[in-house]
C-alpha positions as CSV (number, residue, x, y, z in Angstrom):
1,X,-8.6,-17.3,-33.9
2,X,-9.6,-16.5,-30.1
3,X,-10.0,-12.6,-29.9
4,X,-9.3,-10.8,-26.7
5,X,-13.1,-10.8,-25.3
6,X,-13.7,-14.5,-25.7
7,X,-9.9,-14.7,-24.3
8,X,-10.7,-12.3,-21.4
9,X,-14.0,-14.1,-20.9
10,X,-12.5,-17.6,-20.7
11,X,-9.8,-16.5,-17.8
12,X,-12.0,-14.4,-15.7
13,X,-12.2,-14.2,-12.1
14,X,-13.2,-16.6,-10.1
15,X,-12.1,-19.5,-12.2
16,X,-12.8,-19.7,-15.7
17,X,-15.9,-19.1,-17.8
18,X,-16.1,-22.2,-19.3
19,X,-16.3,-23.7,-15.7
20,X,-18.9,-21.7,-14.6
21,X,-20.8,-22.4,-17.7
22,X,-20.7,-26.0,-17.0
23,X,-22.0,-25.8,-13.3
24,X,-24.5,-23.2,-14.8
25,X,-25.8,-25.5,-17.7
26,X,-25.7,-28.6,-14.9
27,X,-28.1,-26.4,-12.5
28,X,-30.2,-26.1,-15.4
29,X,-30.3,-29.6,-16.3
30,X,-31.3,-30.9,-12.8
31,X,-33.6,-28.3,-11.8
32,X,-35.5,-29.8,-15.0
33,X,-36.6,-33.2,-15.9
34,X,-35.6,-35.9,-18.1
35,X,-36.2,-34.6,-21.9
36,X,-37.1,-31.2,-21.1
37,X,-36.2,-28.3,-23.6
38,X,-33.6,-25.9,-21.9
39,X,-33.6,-23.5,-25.0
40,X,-31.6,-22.8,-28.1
41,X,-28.3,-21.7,-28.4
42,X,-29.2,-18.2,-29.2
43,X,-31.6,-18.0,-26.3
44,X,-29.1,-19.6,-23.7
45,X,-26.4,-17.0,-24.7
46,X,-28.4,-14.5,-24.4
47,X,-29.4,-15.6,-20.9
48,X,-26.0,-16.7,-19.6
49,X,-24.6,-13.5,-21.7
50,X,-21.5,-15.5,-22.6
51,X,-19.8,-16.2,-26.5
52,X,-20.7,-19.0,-28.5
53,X,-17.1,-21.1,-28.0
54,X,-18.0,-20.7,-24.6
55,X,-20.9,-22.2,-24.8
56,X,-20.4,-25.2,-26.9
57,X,-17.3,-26.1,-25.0
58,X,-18.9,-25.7,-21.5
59,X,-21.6,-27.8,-23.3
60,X,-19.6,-30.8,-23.8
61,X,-18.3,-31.0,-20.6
62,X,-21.9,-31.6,-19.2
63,X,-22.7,-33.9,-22.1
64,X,-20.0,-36.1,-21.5
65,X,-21.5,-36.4,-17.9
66,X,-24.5,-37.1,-19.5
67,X,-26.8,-34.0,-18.2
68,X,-27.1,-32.5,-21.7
69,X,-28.0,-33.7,-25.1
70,X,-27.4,-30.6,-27.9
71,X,-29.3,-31.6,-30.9
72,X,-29.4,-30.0,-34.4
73,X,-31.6,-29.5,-37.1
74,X,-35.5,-28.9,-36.4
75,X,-36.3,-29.3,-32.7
76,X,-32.8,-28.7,-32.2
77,X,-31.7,-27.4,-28.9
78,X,-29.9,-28.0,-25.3
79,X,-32.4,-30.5,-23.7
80,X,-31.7,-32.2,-20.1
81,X,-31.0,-35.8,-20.0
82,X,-30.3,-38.3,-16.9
83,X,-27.1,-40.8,-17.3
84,X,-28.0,-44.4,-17.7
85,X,-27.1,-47.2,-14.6
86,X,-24.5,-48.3,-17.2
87,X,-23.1,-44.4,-17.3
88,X,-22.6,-44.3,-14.0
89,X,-21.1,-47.8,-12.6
90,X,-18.8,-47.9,-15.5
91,X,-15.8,-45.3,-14.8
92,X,-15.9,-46.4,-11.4
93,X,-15.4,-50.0,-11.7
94,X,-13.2,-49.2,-14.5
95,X,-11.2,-47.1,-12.6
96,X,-10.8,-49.5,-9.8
97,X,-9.6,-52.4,-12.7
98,X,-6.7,-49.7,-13.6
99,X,-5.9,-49.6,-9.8
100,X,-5.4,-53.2,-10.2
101,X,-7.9,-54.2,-7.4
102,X,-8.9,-57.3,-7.3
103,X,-12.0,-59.5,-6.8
104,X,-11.0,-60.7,-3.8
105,X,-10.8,-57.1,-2.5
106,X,-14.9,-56.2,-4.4
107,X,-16.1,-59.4,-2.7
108,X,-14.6,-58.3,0.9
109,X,-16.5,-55.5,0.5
110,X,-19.6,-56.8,-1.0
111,X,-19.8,-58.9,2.2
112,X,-20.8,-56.1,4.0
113,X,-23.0,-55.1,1.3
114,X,-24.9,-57.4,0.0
115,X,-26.3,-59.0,3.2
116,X,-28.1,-55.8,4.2
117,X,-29.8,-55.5,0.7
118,X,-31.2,-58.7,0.9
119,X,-32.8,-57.9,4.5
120,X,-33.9,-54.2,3.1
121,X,-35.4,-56.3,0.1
122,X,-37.5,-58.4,2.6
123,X,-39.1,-55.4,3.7
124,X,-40.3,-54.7,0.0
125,X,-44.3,-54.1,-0.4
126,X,-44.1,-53.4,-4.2
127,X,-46.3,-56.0,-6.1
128,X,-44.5,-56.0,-9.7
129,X,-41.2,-56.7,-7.8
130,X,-42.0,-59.2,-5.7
131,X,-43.5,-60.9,-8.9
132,X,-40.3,-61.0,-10.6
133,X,-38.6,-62.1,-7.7
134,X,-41.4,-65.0,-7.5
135,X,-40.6,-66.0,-11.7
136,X,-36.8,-65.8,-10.9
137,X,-37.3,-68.1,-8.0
138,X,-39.6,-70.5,-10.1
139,X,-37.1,-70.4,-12.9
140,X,-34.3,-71.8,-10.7
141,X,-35.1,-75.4,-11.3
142,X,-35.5,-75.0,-15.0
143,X,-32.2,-73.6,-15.4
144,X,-30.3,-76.2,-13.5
145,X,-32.1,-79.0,-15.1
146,X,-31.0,-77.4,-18.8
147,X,-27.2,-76.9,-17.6
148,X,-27.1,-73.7,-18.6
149,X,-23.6,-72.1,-19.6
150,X,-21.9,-70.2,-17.3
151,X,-22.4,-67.1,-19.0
152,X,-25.6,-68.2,-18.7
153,X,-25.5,-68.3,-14.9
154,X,-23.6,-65.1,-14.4
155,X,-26.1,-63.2,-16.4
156,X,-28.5,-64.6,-14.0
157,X,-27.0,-63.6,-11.3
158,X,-26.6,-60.0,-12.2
159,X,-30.4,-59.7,-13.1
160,X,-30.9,-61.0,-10.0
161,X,-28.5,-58.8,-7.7
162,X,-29.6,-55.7,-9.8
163,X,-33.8,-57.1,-8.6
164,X,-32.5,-57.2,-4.9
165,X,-31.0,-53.9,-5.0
166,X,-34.2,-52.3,-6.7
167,X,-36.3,-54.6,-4.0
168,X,-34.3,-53.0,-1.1
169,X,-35.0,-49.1,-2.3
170,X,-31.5,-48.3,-1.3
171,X,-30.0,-45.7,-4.1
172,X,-26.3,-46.4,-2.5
173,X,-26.6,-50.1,-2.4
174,X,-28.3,-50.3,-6.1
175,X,-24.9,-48.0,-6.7
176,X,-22.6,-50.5,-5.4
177,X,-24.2,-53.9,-6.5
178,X,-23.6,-52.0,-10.0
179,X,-20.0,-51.1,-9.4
180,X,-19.2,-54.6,-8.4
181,X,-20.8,-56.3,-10.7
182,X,-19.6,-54.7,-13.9
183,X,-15.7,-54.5,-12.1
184,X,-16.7,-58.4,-12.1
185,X,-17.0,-58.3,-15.8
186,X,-13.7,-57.0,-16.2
187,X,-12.1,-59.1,-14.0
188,X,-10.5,-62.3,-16.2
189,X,-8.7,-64.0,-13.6
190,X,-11.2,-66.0,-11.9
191,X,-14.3,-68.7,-13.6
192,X,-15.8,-69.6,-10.6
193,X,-17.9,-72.3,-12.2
194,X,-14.9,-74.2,-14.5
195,X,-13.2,-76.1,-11.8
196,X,-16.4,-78.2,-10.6
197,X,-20.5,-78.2,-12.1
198,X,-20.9,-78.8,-8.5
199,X,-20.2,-75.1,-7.9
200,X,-23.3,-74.0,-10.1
201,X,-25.7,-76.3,-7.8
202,X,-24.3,-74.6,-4.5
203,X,-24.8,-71.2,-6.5
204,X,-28.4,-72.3,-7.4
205,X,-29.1,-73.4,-4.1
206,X,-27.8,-70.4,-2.4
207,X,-30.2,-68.5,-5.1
208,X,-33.8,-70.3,-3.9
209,X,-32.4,-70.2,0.0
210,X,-32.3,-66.0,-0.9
211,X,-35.1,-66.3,-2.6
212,X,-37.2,-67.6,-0.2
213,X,-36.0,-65.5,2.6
214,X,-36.8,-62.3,1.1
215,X,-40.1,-63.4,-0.5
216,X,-41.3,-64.5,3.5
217,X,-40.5,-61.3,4.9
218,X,-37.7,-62.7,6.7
219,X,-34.9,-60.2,7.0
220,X,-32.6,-61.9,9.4
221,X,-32.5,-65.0,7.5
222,X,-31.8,-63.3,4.3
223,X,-29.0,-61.2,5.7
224,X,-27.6,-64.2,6.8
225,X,-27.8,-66.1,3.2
226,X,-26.4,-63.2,1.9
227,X,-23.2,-63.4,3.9
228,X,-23.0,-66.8,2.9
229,X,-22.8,-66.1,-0.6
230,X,-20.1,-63.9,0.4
231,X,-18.0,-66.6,2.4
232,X,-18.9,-68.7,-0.6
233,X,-17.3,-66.6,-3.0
234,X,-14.8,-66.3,-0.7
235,X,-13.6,-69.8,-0.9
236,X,-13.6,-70.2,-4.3
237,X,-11.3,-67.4,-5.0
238,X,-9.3,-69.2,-2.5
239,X,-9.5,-72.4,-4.4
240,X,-9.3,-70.8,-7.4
241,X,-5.9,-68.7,-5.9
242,X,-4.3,-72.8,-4.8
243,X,-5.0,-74.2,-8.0
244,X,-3.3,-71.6,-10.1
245,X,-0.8,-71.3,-7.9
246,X,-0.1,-75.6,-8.4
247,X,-0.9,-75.7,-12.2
248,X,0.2,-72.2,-13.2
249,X,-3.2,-71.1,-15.6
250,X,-7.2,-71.1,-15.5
251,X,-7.0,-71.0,-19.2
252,X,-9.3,-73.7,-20.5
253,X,-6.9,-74.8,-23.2
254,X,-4.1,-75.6,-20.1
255,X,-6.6,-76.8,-17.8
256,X,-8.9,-78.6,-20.2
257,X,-11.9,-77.3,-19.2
258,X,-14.2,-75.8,-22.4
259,X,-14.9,-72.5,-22.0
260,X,-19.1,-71.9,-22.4
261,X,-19.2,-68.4,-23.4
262,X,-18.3,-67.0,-20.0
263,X,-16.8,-63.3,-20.2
């Protein structure tokens, strides 16, 4: 039962305890680095001078925005942690899924995007990334002599959105590449590669044409390939929009296409 000092103490002034707690054990947390041992519990009430509900509530606030990781035991503690890519682009594409956007809407957007991380990506100087952009480029023509599956394709695709991003040392467009990505995942209504296998050359091609832009330096010509993926995409949905429109489903069992493990 809450007695009347942890009660006082949770309503104070100036918005509640447990609020400032949070922004207090968040200060911490970023002022230190990933890993790094805050203190025990005993030693962070005594230094926030607050009760030990307090405490423990405030602290799951911050570890559900992973800032915080409370651990028990020997070397147990409050120790700082960093959210993962994954942690972050999550809720927001999730969130825009619930507001029933669609891909249409992520891919108008991505439009004006995408092109500008491919030309900040031909300005990259870092030797490890341009050699993974090099083996994705050289790995083109093996995967579109296999056939590879469309989940197969889209996986590469990501990877390879996710290397431009990193190549074009832009926080906010690494951000956004993630958001629409993953908002991609959860998006069910369009296959873009079912309909026609000639869609997954035009992809591939569109792939070494990037490729090769970024990897010469050549900023204008990759900002331009990049809107073309866009208008590309573009056009599918469109297709994609006609023909479910005329035969009422994209489900592979009404359209008789197989489905190849695509998500």
């Amino acid at each position: 039962m809450t007695n009347d000092l942890d009660l006082n103490e949770a309503v104070g002034l100036g918005g509640s305890v447990v609020s400032r707690t949070v922004r207090q054990l968040t200060q911490f947390s970023l002022q230190a680095q990933d890993g790094d041992y805050l203190g025990s519990e005993a030693e962070l009430l005594e230094r926030m001078s607050i009760s030990r509900p307090t405490l423990r509530q405030a602290a799951k606030v911050v570890e559900s925005d992973c800032l915080l990781s409370v651990r028990r035991g020997v070397n147990g503690g409050f120790y700082a942690t960093r959210p993962s890519a994954r942690h972050v682009v999550q809720s927001p594409a999730l969130w825009l899924r619930l507001q029933s956007a669609t891909l249409d809407q992520m891919n108008r957007a991505s439009m004006l995007i995408y092109p500008t991380a491919g030309a900040e990506a031909a300005k990259c100087t870092d030797p490890r990334l341009i050699a993974e952009l090099t083996a994705f480029r050289a790995a083109i023509d093996e995967r579109e002599a296999r056939g590879e599956s469309q989940r197969e394709t889209l996986d590469a695709e990501i990877a390879f959105s996710q290397l431009i991003a990193n190549m074009s040392g832009d926080p906010v467009l690494t951000l956004f590449i993630g958001i629409s990505y993953t908002f991609g995942l959860l998006e069910r209504e369009y296959r873009f590669y079912r309909r026609s296998p000639q869609r997954r050359q035009r992809w591939l091609s569109l792939q070494r044409s990037y490729c090769d832009a970024i990897l010469s330096g050549d900023s204008d010509i990759a900002m331009l390939i990049g809107k073309r993926r866009g208008q590309q995409v573009e056009s599918w949905i469109a297709e994609d929009k006609a023909a479910t429109q005329q035969d009422g489903s994209t489900d592979p069992a009404k359209t008789g296409e197989k489905d190849d493990g695509a998500t």
